[in-house]
N, C-alpha and C positions, 0 to 999 in steps of 0.2 A: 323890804323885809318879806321875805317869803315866806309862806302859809307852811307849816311842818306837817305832812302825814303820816301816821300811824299804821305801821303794815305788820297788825298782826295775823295770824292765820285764824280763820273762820273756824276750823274743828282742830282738836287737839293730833299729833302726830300720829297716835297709837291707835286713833278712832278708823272706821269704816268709811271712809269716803261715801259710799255708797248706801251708807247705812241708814234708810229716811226717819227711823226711827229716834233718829239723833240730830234729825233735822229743827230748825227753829219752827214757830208757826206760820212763816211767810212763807207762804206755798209758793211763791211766786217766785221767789230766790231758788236759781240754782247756782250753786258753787264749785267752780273748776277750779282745782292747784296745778298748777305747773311745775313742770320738774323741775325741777334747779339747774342752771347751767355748771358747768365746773369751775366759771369764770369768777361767779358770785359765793359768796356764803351762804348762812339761814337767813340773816339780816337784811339781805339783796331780796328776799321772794316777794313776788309781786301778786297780790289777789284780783280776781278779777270780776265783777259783777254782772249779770246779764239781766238784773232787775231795770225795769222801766223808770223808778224813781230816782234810778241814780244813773249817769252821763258815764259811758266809759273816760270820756274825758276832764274830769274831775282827778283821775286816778294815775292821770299823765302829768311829766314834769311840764314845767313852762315854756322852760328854754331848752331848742333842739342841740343845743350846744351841751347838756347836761352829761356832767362826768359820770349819772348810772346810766349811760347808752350801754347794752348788751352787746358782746362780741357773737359775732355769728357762727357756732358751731358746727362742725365738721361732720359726716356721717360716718357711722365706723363701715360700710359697703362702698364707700365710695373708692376706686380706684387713684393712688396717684397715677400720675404722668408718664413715669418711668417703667413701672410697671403694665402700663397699657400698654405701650410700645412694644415692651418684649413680647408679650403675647402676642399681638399682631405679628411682628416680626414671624413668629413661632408657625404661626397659622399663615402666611404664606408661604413659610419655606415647605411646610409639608404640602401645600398644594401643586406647588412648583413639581418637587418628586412623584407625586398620584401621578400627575399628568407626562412626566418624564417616564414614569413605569410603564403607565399605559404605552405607550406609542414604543416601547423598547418591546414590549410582549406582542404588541402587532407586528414588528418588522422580526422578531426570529418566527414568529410564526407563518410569516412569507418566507421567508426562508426554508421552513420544512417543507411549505407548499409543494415548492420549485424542488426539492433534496428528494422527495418523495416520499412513502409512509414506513415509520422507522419500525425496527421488527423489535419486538420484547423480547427480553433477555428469556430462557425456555428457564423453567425451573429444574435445578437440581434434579437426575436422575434419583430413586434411591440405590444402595449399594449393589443390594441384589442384581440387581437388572445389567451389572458389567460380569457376573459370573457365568463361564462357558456352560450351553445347553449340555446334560448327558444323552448320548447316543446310541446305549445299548437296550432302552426299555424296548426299541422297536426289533430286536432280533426276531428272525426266526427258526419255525423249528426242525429246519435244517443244522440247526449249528448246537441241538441240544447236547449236555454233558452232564455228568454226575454233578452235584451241587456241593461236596466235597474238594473237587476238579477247578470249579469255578471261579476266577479271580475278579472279583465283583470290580465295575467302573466306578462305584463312590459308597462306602469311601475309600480311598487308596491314598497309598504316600506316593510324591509326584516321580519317584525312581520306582513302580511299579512297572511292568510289561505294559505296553498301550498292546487295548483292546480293537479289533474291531470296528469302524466309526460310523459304519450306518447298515443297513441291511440292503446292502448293495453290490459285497465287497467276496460275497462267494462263487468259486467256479461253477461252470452249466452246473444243472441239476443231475444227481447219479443214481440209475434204479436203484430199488429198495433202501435206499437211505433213511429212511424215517422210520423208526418202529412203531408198533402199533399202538394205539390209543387202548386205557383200560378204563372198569366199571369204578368209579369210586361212590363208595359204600359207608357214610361218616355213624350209622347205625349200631346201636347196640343190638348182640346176636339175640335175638327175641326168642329163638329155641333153647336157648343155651340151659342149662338145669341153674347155673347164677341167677339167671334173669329170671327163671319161672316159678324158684324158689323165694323170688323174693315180691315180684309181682306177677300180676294176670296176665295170664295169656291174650299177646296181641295178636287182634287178624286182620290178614292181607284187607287192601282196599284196591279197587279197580277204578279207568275212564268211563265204563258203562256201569249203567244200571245190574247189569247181567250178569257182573262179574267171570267179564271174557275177555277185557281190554287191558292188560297189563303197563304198568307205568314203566317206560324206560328212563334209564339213569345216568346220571353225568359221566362222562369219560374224561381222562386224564390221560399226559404223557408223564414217564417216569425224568426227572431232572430240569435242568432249567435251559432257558438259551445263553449261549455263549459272553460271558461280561456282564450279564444281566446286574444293576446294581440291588444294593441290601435298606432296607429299609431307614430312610432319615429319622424320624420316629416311631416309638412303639417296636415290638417286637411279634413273629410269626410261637416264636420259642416259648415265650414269655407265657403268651395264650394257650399256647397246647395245639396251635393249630400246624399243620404240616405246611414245610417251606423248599420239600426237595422234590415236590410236584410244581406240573404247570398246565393251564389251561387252553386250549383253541377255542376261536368260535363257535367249530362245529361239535366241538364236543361238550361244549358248556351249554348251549341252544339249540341245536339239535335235538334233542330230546319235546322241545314242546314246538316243532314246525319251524325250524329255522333250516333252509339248507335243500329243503325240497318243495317243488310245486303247488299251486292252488288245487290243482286238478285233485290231487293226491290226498289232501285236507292237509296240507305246509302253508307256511306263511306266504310262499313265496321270492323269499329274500335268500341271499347269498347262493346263487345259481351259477356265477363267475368267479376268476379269479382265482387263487390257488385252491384246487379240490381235491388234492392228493388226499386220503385216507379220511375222509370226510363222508364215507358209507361203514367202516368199520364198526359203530355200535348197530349198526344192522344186521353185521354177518359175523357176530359174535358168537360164545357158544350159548349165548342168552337167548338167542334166534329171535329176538322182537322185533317186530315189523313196524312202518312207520305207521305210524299212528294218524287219524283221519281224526283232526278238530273242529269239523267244522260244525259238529253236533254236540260235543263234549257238555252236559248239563253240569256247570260247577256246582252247583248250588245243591241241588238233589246228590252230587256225588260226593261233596262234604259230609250234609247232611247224613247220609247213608254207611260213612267211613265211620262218622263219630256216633252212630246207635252202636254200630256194631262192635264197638270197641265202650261201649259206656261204662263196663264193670272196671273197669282200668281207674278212674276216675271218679269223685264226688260224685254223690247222688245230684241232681240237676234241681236248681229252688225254683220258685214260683218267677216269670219274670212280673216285674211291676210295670202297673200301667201308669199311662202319665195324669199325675193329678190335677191338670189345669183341663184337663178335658173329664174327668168322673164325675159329672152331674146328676145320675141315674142314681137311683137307691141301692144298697145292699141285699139286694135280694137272696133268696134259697139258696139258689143255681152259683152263685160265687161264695156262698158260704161253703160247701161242699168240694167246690175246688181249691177251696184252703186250709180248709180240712187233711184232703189229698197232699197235696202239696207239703203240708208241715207232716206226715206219717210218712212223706217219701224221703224228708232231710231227716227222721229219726232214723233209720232203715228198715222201716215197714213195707214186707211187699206189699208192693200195688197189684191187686187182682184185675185192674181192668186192665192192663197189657199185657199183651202175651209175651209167652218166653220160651226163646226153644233147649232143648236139654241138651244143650252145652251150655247156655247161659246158666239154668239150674244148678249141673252137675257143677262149673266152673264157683257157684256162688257157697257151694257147700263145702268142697273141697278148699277154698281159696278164704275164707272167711278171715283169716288175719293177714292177709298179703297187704302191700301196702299200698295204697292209691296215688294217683300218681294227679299231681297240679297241672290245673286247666290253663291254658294262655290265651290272648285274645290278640290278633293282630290287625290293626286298627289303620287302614290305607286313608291316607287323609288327601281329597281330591275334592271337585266342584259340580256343580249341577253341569255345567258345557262344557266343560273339559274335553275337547277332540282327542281321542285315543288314537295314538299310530301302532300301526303291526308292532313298532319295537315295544311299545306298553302291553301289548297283547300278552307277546312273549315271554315278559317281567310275570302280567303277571299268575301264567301257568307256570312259572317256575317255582314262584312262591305256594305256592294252593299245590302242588306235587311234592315239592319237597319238606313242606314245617308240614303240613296237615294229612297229606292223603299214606305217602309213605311210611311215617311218623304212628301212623293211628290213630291220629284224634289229638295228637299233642298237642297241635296249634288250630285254632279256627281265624279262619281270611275274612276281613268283614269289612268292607266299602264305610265310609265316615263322612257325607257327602254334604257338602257345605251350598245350602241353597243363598243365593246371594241377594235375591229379588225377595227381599221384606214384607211386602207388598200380594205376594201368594201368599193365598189361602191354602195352604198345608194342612194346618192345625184343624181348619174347622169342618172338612170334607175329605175321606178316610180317600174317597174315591180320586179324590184330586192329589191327593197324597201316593197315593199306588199308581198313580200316572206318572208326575214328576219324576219317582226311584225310575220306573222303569225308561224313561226317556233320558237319564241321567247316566245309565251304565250300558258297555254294551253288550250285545244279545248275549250271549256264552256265558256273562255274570249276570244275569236277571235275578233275585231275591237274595243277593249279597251285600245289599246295602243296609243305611239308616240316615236318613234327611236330620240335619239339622238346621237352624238359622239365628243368625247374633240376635233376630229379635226373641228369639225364644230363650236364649241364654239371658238377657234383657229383663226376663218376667220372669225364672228361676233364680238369677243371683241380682234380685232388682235393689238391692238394696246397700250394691257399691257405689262410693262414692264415684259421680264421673266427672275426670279432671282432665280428659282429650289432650293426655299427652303428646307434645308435638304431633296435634289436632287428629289422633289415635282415638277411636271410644274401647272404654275399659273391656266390653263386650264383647270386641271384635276381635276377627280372628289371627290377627298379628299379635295385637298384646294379651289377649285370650283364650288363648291356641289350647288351652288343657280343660276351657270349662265345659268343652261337650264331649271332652275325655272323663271327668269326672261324672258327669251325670248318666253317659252312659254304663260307668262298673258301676251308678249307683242301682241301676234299672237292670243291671243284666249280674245278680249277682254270683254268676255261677263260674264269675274266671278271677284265680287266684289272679295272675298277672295280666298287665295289659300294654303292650308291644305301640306306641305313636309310631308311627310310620310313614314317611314322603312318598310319592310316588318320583323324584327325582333318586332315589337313591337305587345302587346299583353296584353287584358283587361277584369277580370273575370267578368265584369258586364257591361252593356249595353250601346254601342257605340255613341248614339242618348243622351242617359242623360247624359255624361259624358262632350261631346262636348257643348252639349248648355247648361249647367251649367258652365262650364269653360268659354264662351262666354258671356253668361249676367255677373257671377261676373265680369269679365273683364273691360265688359263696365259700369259697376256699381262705380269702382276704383275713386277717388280724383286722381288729378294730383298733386297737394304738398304734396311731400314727396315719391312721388312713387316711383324713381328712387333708392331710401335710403332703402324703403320696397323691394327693386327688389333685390337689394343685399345682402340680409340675408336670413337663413334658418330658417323658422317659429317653432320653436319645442313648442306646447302647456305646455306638462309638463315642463315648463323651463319659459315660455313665459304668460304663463295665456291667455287671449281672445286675437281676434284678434286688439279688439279697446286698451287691454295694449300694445299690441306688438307693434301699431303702434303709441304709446303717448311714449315708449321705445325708439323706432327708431329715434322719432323729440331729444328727450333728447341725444342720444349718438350724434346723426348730429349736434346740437348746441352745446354740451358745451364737447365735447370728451369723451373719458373713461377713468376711474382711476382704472385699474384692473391690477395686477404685472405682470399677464401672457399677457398682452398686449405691445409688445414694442414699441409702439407708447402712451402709455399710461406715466405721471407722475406716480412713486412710491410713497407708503403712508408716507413714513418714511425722513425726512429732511435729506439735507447733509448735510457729515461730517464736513462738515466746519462750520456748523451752521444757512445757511443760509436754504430758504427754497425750498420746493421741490419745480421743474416746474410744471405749470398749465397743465391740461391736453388742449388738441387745437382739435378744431372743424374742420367737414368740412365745405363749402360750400355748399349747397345744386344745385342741379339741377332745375334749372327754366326756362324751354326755350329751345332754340338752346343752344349747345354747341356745336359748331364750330370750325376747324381749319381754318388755313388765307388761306387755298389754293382752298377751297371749290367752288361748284358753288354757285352763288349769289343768293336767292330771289326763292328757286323753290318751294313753297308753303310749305315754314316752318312756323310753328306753332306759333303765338305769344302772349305770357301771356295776359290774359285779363286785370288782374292787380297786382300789384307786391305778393312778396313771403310773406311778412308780412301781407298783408291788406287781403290776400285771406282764406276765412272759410268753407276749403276743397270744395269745391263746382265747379270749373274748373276742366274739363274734365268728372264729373257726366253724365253720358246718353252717350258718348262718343263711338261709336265701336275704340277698341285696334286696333292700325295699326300693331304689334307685339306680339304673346303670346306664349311662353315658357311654358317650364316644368322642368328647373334648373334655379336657381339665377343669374340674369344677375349682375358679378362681375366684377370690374373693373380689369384688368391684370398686369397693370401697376406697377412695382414693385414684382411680383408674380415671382415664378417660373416656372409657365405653361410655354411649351416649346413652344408656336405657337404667342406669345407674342408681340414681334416682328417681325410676318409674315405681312408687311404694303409695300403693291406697287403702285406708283405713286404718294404717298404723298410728300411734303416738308419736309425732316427730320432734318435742320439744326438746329434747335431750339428746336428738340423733336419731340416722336411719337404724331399721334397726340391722341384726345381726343378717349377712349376706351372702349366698352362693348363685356362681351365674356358670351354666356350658352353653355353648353356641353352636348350633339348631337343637328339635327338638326332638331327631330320633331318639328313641330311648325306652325303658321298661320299667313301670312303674307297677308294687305291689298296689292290691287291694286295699289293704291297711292306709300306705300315701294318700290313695287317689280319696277313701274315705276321708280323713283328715283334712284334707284341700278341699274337699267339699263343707266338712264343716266348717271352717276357718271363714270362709267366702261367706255362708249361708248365716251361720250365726256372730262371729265375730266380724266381717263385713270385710275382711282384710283378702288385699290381692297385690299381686306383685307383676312385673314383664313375664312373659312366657318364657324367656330363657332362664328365668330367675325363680320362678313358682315354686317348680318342684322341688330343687336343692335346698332353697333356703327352708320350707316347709318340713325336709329332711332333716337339717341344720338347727332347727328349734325344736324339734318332738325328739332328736336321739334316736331316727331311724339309719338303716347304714345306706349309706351312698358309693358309688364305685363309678369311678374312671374308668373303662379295659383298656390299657396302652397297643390298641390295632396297630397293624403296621401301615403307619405313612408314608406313602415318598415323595421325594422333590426334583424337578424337573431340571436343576441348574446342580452345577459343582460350589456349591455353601463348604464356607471351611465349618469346620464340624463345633468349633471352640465356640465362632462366630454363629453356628446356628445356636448353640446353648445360650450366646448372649443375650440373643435377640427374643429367643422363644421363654426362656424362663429369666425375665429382664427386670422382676417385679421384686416384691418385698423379700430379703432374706431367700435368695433364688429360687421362690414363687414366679406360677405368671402373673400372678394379679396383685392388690394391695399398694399400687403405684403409679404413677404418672409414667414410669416408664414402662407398665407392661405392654404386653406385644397387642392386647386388648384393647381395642379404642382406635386410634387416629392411627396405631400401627401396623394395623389388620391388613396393612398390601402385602405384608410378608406370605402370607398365605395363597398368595394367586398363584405360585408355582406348585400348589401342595395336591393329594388328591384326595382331600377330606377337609372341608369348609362349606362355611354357607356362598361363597360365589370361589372358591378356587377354578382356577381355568384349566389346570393341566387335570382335571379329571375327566370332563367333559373330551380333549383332546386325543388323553388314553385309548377312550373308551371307545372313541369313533375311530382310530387308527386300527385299534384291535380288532374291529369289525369290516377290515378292511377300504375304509374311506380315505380319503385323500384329505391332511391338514394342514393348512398355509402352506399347500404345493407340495406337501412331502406327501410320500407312500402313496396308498389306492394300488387297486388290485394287479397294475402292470407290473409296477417296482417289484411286489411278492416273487410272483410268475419269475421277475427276471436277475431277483436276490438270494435270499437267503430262505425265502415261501413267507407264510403267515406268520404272527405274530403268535407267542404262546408265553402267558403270565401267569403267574404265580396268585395266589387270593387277595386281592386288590378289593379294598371297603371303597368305593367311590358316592363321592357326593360334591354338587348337583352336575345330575345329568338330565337335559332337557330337549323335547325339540328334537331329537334323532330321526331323521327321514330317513328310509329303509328302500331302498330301488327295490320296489316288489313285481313281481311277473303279473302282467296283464293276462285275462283268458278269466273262460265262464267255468262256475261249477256248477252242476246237475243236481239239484238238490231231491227231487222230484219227481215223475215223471212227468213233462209241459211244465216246468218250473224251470230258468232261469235265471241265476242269480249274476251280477258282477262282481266278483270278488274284490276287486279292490277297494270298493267302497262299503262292501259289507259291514254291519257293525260300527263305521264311524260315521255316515252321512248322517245328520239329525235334522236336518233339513232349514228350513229358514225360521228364523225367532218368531214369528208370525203364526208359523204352522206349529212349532211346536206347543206355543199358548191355546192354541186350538183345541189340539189335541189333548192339552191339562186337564180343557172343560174350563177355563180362564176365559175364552173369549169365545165367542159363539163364529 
């Protein structure tokens, strides 16, 4: 009879195991429950005791033979049998392959060993690049003709007469063949009783002090060369500029030392080669002599041009000094010159200058004539910049033709980008008048203004800097305008002011080009501008300027239905049946277009009356607060990489409202540059340098203007296919797209002559100078073709780098003075020496 034990559980189900509080008072007991197997019920659970007074084995059956022996449970991680196997299986088979792989990649790669090294497939040309070169830009002018006469090489339908095919292809050369070179004169007649009636009398300006060195003038031949082709973009017509003249070397550069001797005071350059009529502006009935530059004071002979023409023009304000440097007190002495100063912008005569009585007589007589706006032309170069003879050349042509001929209409003024942070500029006036003048060479000495990013740095310190594609906000790629702005702020006495490259470069005359660009300008309708701003004008594609612009209102109102547009509906219904989408318009621009972050009210422009009711006639008579020489294209959606370069804006909802042209020639009002200074200064807000000014434009409601210059292209483009490619963007825009030519598409431009890196400008412009390019032309082929090269007003840009084969030989400056001419004006000697010299280094 065996003993029955009782196996009830020690704490209730629902209790805390763990709970001591529920413990018995035998400290000494602790009580483990074991789970339950699945094998037993509740009735099976076995307690078990780890008290000393009681025998675990008291708690055991007797006999090992007991029918409650526990079955031994299974773990649920355990692995069967079957299933291990497969995975083993699994896991050698992929080893087996590794190893198989390997040893298959080592033997084709012996393989190539022994095969040799395989060549990569070339990438895709793009299209362009299979289109034939044109051959008539290089005629010469031997083969000139009336421009009427003329059956241009492109564009042309392919049953046109073949022209010509290189300037190679004319018989010997036949006396008097060439007629003579004339004076061209883009000036308004300044005696005329028009002109004097309505403004002041202008006067002559001179190369001397002495007013004895008369300026000679650009020459032209009348017609074009033979085939010569018509413009790919933009129009001559369009601008007001003349297209049935053409220019030589000698008679485009001639005039400031191109053409004759060092000895002489000439550059030196263009002594060979064809020289047939290349003394003609000498033996004119002008009777001007060459001109001896090698003393020419520009600086005193601006200066001197513009006193003497000042009544033409605003009274002259105070200039402002910089206020990081005004640490002295306001004393008497500048109390009084500001005094001065504000009685001379009321039109109080100033007693302390004298006046001679013509200025008197002219100020009495003349008393409501009307004054004429100051410009400021703004050459933007660097502290080391090696000048060659052909920069010389550039830039007497400019300072003769906008400033000295003109009378004071434009002043030339250096913008010189010191790059060493680290000069003391700012804190020693004296080191400062050393730098300019080792900066520029002799002939411009007190025609500059130093600037440096760290100066801009502590003027606009308080942009965010976000080192765009490791850019600082400051600097002068993405900051290109902020020592444009501070200096119209410090110089306020020029309505306009002219950014200007020193790569850029113009076969025809500097003075017509500008104020043709200028009145069309202010000539523009303000509806619709913005929508003309963003396209590329191509005539043969586009017909006149008045379809292009009844073109432009139809794509801006009702969209484009073109396949190659994908913003466009398809012609063809879907497949479903139903019909295609409509094509969708934009908006047009009327007014401010503003972001919400903007300053409030700062004399933006507003509609005089809405977009519908107006009959082009807002903004008519108008001066452009903005005028380009590429398409201001929206970016927005584009691939252009500078896109997104937007600092201090609100971006939670979007960049904001955008306008980009690519580079930064250009002319910007007073009013602008003001506004972009305060934007920067107190709203903190900057944008990319291609993007600053438009978009700045584009938010205040000032007018902005593209001039459609004439571009050409160096290859035979079908002309359908250039419209596809150049205006590829939203609603036949260039921009607003993934497809515009903007961005990743920009090779199209390397055949153009107006871009920031186009190649055929550079190539023009050294052929026309008689140089030899990829083995063509240079001055034998002339000699033994058709002569020199003579083009028509060609806007180029960049031109860089032009080595000039200049004549060797001394000039006499002196007497026991010695000079080498070749090196005059550009040796600046060693970096060493020049620090020296700063007062930088001892």
């Amino acid at each position: 009879m065996g003993r029955k034990y009782r196996h009830d559980p020690l704490y209730d189900e629902d209790e805390d195991l763990y709970d001591l509080g529920n413990a018995p008072p035998d400290l000494e007991k602790y009580h483990y429950r074991r789970s339950p197997s699945p094998d037993y019920g509740r009735d099976n659970e076995v307690d078990y005791s780890s008290s000393s007074r009681e025998t675990s084995g008291s708690y055991q059956p007797m006999l090992r033979n007991s029918p409650h022996k526990r079955k031994e449970s299974v773990s649920r991680y355990r692995l069967r049998n079957r299933r291990a196997r497969w995975l083993c299986l699994m896991l050698f088979s992929a080893m087996i392959m590794f190893i198989f792989n390997l040893f298959r990649m080592s033997w084709d790669s012996a393989r190539q060993l022994e095969a040799g090294p395989v060549e990569k497939q070339t990438p895709k040309p793009p299209p362009w690049e299979s289109f034939e070169f044109l051959k008539r830009y290089h005629g010469g002018i031997r083969t000139l003709l009336a421009k009427n006469k003329n059956i241009p090489e492109y564009p042309r339908e392919p049953d046109d007469t073949a022209q010509p095919s290189s300037n190679t292809s004319v018989a010997p050369r036949k006396t008097h063949s060439r007629p003579k070179s004339i004076p061209f004169d883009p000036y308004p007649d300044y005696r005329s009783d028009a002109y004097t009636s309505k403004y002041y009398e202008k006067h002559e300006c001179f190369l001397d002090l002495g007013g004895l060195v008369r300026i000679p003038k650009v020459h032209y031949y009348s017609g074009v060369t033979e085939g010569f082709p018509e413009p790919a973009m933009g129009s001559h017509d369009v601008l007001g500029l003349r297209n049935d003249i053409c220019f030589d070397r000698f008679g485009r550069l001639g005039p400031y030392g191109y053409g004759y001797s060092v000895r002489r005071g000439g550059i030196g350059a263009g002594l060979h080669g064809d020289r047939e009529g290349a003394d003609d502006m000498w033996t004119g009935a002008e009777k001007i002599s060459e001109v001896d530059y090698s003393d020419v004071p520009w600086a005193k002979v601006q200066e001197t041009c513009a006193e003497k023409n000042k009544l033409r023009f605003k009274s002259p304000m105070e200039e402002r000094g910089h206020l990081f440097q005004s640490m002295h007190l306001h004393d008497e002495g500048d109390a009084k010159e500001e005094t001065r100063a504000t009685s001379i912008s009321e039109g109080v005569q100033d007693d302390s200058q004298p006046r001679n009585a013509t200025q008197r007589k002219e100020g009495k007589v003349g008393a409501e004539l009307a004054k004429l706006a100051r410009t400021a032309i703004l050459v933007r170069t660097w502290w080391d910049y090696e000048y060659t003879p052909e920069d010389i050349i550039y830039m007497r042509s400019l300072i003769s033709e906008l400033s000295l001929l003109s009378g004071g209409e434009y002043i030339i003024h250096f913008l010189v980008h010191v790059k060493d942070d680290n000069l003391p500029i700012w804190a020693d006036k004296k080191i400062y008048n050393r730098v300019l003048t080792n900066s520029l060479p002799k002939e411009f000495e007190g025609m500059g203004t130093l600037w440096s990013e760290r100066q801009m740095g502590l003027i606009y310190g308080g942009l965010q800097e976000s080192f765009f594609r490791d850019l600082p906000v400051h600097g002068v790629y993405r900051g290109t305008f902020l020592p444009v702005q501070y200096f119209a702020y410090q110089n306020p006495d020029f309505d306009y002011i002219w950014n200007w490259e020193m790569d850029v470069r113009y076969t025809g005359q500097w003075y017509h080009l500008l104020d043709k660009v200028r009145s069309w300008s202010k000539a523009q309708p303000r509806k619709g501008l913005w929508e003309r701003n963003g396209r590329f004008y191509i005539p043969s594609v586009h017909g006149s300027w008045e379809d292009f612009k009844q073109m432009v209102r139809v794509q801006t109102e009702m969209g484009t239905d073109n396949p190659a547009n994908m913003w466009s509906s398809l012609s063809k219904a879907n497949p479903d049946g139903s019909a295609a989408p409509q094509p969708k318009g934009d908006t047009p621009v009327w007014g401010p277009l503003s972001p919400d972050d903007m300053l409030a009210h700062q004399n933006d422009t507003i509609p005089e009356t809405s977009y519908e009711k107006d009959r082009y006639t807002w903004g008519v008579d108008e001066e452009a607060d903005l005028i380009v020489f590429n398409p201001l294209f929206d970016p927005d959606g584009t691939t252009w990489f500078f896109t997104s370069d937007v600092t201090g804006y609100n971006t939670t909802a979007g960049l904001p409202p955008r306008r980009a042209a690519i580079t930064t020639t250009s002319r910007l009002s007073r009013k602008l540059l003001q506004t972009m200074h305060r934007e920067a200064v107190i709203s903190r807000h900057m944008m990319f340098s291609e993007m600053w000014p438009a978009s700045i434009a584009l938010h205040h409601g000032y007018k902005a203007v593209y001039a459609p210059h004439p571009v050409y292209i160096d290859r035979n483009w079908p002309t359908s296919y250039l419209n596809a490619v150049m205006n590829a963007g939203r609603n036949g825009a260039t921009g607003g797209a993934r497809t515009s030519v903007f961005g990743s598409r920009e090779h199209n431009f390397k055949g153009t002559t107006w871009f920031y890196d186009a190649g055929f400008a550079p190539n023009l412009w050294r052929r026309w100078l008689g140089y030899k390019v990829d083995n063509d032309g240079g001055e034998q082929a002339e000699l033994a073709g058709e002569g020199r090269m003579c083009l028509p007003a060609v806007f180029l840009h960049p031109v860089k780098g032009v080595g000039m084969g200049v004549e060797g030989g001394l000039r006499v400056k002196e007497e026991g003075e010695v000079v080498d001419a070749r090196s005059e004006g550009t040796d600046k000697g060693s970096d060493e020496e020049r620090m020296g010299e700063m007062g930088v280094i001892d």
